[in-house]
N, C-alpha and C positions, 0 to 999 in steps of 0.2 A: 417468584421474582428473584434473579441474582442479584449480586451486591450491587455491579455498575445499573441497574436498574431502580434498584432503591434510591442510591444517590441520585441518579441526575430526579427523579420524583421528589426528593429533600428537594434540592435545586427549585426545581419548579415551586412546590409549595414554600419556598422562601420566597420567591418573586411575589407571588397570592400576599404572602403577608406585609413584605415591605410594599405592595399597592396600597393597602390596606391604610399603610403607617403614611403614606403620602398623602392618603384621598382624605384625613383628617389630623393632616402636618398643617398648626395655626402660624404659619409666618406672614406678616404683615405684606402684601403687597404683593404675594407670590403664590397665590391660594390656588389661581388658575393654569400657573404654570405644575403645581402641584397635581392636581387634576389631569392633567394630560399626562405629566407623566407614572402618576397611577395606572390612567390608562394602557400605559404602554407595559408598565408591568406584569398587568393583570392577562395581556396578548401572549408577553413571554413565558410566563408562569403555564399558559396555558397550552400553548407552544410544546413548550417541555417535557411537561405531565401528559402531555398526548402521545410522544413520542415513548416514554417510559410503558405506559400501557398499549403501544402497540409491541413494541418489543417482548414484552410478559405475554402477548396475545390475549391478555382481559380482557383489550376494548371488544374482544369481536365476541362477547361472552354476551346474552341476552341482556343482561343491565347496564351496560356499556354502551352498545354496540349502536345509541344514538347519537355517539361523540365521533362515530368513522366519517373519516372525511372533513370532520370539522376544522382542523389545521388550517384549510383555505383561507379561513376569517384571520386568524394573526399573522397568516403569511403576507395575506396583500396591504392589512392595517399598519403594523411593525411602520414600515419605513413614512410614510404619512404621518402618523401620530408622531413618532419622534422629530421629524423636520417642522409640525406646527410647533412641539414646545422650545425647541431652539430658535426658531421664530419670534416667539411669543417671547422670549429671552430676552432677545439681542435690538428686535423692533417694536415688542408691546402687543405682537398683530393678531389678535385672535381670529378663528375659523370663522369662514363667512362661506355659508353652503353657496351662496351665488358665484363669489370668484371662485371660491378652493371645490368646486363640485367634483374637478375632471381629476382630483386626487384620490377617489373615494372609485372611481370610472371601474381599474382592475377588482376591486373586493363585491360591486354591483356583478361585473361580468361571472365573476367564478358560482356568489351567491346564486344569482338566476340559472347556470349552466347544472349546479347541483342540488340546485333546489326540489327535480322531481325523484333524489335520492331521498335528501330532507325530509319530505314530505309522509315518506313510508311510514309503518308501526313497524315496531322491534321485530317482528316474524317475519317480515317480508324482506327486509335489511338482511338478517341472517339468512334467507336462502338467497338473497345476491348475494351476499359473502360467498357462500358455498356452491354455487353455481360461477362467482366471477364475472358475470355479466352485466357488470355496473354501467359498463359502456353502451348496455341498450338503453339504457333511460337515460343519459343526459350524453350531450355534444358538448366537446370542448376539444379545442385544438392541438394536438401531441405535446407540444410545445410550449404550453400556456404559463406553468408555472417556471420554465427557465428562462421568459420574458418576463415575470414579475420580478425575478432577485437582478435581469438586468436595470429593471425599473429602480431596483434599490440601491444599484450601482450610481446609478444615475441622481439619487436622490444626497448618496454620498459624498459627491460633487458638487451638488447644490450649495449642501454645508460647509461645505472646503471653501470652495470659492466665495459663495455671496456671504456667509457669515464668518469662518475664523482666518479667514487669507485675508478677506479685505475689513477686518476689524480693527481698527483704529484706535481704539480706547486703551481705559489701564490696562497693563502686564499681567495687572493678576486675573481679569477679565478672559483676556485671552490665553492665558495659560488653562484656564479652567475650559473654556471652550474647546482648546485640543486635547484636551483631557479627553473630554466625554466625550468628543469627536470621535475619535482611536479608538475610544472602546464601542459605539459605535459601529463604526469601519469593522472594526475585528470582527462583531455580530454578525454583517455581512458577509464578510469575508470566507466564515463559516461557514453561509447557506450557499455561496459558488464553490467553497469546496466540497460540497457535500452532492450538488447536481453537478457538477464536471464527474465524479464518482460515480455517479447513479446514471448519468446518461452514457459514461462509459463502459457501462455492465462490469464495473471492478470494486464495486461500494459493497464491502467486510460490514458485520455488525459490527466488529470492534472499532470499524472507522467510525462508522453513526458514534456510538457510543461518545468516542474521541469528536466528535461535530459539533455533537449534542452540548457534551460539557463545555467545549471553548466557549456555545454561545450562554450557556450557564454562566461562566464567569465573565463573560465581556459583559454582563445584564450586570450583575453584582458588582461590578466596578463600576459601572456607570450608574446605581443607584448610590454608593458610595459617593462621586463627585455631586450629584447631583442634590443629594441628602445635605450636604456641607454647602451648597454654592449660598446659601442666603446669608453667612459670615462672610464669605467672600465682596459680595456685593456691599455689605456695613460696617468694613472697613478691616475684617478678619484677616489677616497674612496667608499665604498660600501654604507657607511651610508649616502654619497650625493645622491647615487641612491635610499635606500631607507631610510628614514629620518629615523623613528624611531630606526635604529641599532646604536649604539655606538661601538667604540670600546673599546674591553676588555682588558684585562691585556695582555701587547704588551713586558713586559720586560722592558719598558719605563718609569724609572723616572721622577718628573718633574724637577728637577734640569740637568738630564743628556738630557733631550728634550730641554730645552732651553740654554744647550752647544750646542747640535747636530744644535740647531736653529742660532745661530753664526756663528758655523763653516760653514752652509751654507749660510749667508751671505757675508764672506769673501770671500771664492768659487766664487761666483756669481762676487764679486767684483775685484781677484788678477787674478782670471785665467779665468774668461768671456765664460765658456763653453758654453751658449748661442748662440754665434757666429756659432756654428757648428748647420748649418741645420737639420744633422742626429741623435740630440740629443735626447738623451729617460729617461725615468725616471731611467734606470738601470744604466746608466755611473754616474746619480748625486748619488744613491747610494753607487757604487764602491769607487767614489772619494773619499765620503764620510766615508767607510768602514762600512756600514749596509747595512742590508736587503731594497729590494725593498717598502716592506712593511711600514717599520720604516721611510723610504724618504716619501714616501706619508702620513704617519698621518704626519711628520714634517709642510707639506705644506698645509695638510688639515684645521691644528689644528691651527695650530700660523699664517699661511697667509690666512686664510679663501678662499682659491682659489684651483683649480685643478693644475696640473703640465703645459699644456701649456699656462692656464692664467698666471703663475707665471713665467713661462718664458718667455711671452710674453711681460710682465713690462718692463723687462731687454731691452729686442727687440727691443722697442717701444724707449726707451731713449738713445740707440745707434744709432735711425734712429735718433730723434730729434738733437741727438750731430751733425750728421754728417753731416746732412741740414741746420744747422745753421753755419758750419766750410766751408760747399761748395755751398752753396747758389744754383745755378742754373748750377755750370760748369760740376755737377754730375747726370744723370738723374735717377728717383726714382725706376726704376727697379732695378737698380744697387745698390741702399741705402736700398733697401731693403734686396738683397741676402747678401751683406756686411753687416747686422747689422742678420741674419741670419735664415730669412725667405726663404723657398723651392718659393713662387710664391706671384704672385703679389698680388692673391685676399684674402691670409692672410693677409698678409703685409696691405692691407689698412682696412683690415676691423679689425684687432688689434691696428691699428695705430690710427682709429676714435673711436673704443672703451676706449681707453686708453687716449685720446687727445680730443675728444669734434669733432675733425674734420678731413677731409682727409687729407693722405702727400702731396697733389698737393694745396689744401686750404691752409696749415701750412704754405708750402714754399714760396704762396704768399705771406702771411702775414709777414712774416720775411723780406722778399723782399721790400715790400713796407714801413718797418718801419726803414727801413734803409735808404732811399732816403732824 
């Protein structure tokens, strides 16, 4: 294998592993969205490394040479599975084989069309390879596969239009939407330049090569936004996600920002919203009377922290109040939902973040400096 083959096979087996990091990424409320797009990694990944080994000519090597032709499956999945998890995003809507069946329609047709290749053992694959006459055992249309990436054209569109054109919501919502959008789009964008190339008998390895990688890194940028979206959604800045944004003209004096920045300090301190488990960054807005937006640069800007580190401060010194007033007559699950933690493995792991050390360590120590 040459270098540009090694790499874009890196490529590929990072996509393999950031699936991997997805398919048991524990974020509260997004496990599913997680899941799909695992899925989608695991297509590109596969994608990738297909293309790497065909290039090397391994695949067509006896231990391989059951992987020939298998490209078809991420070809026609790729665009499906990523319009369910932007979907699943922006409407909650999970796949339902009864409506979403005619999504799945291109990847059944290729499936069954090359299924009596499939079907072969490794010896009989290598002499079609070697004989070429793959086309006596299965039908399929000349044109099959430069109708699926229009299909993907078409799916791109979808997203444009029904989710980040006509999205309504916060800024930073849809800013993250044309993020992963574009990168996306560029995926695509890829796979028409690469059959506009191949159908025009002027497709160079070193263009593949050069195809290949865009879609390498359009996949790695958009696991990157997508990696970060659940800060985004709990109240995270965009500019934490990606460092160089700032934000722009918000309406936000600096004198009326660092009222706004009192007035949540007092909050914090007369009425303890904190306490409430089911706190979001929209109720500290309301109380507040601004925008969601204007709550989070408050807490971006002047507490250098996201929304649940900054309420976790809160959290963390209501546990220490309470350990220190009940010593041991209280046990820590309960000092935890009381100072307003949903479960234990928050509770201690904002509690050591915040403290140097666990609530079960803490209340020794208080414990024994009392005797």
């Amino acid at each position: 294998m040459n270098i540009w083959e090694i790499l874009v096979l890196f490529f590929g087996f990072q996509a393999f592993l950031l699936g991997v990091l997805f398919l048991f990424k524990k974020t509260e409320g997004f496990e599913y969205a997680n899941r799909l797009f695992a899925l989608f990694l695991f297509l590109s990944g596969w994608l990738i490394c297909y293309n790497a080994l065909f290039w090397s000519r391994i695949l067509f090597e006896k231990d391989f040479i059951h992987a020939n032709f298998s490209y078809v499956i991420p070809l026609t999945l790729l665009a499906p599975v990523f319009f369910f998890y932007i979907r699943h995003i922006v409407k909650g809507t999970k796949i339902s084989l009864k409506k979403d069946f005619f999504h799945f329609a291109p990847f059944a047709y290729m499936l069954i069309s090359y299924s009596p290749y499939y079907l072969l053992n490794a010896t009989d694959k290598l002499e079609v390879y070697k004989k070429k006459n793959i086309f006596d055992l299965i039908t399929i249309h000349d044109y099959a596969e430069a109708v699926i990436v229009l299909i993907m054209i078409v799916y791109c569109g979808t997203i444009f239009f029904n989710f980040m054109k006509e999205y309504n919501g916060e800024k930073e919502y849809k800013l993250w939407l044309q993020a992963i959008g574009t990168s996306f789009a560029t995926c695509v964008l890829s796979f028409v330049i690469f059959y506009i190339l191949y159908l025009s008998r002027t497709l160079t390895t070193e263009q593949d090569y050069f195809v290949t990688l865009l879609i390498s890194c359009s996949v790695l940028v958009a696991s990157y936004f997508s990696f970060n979206f659940p800060d985004i959604f709990n109240g995270e800045s965009f500019k934490e996600i990606v460092p160089f944004i700032k934000y722009k003209k918000t309406g936000l004096s600096e004198s009326y920002a660092n009222e706004l920045k009192e007035n949540l300090l007092d909050l914090m301190i007369k009425d303890k919203p904190f306490l409430d488990g089911e706190l979001r960054l929209d109720n500290i807005a309301n109380a507040l009377g601004i925008s969601r937006h204007h709550a989070s640069q408050i807490i971006n800007e002047h507490f250098d922290s996201n929304f649940f580190e900054f309420i976790n401060v809160y959290r963390v010194e209501e546990a220490v109040r309470l350990i220190e007033k009940n010593r041991d007559s209280v046990n820590l699950a309960e000092i935890g939902f009381l100072s307003g933690f949903n479960n234990t493995v928050s509770f201690n792991k904002a509690f050591k973040k915040n403290t140097g050390v666990t609530p079960s360590k803490f209340r020794k120590e208080i414990i024994s400096s009392k005797l």
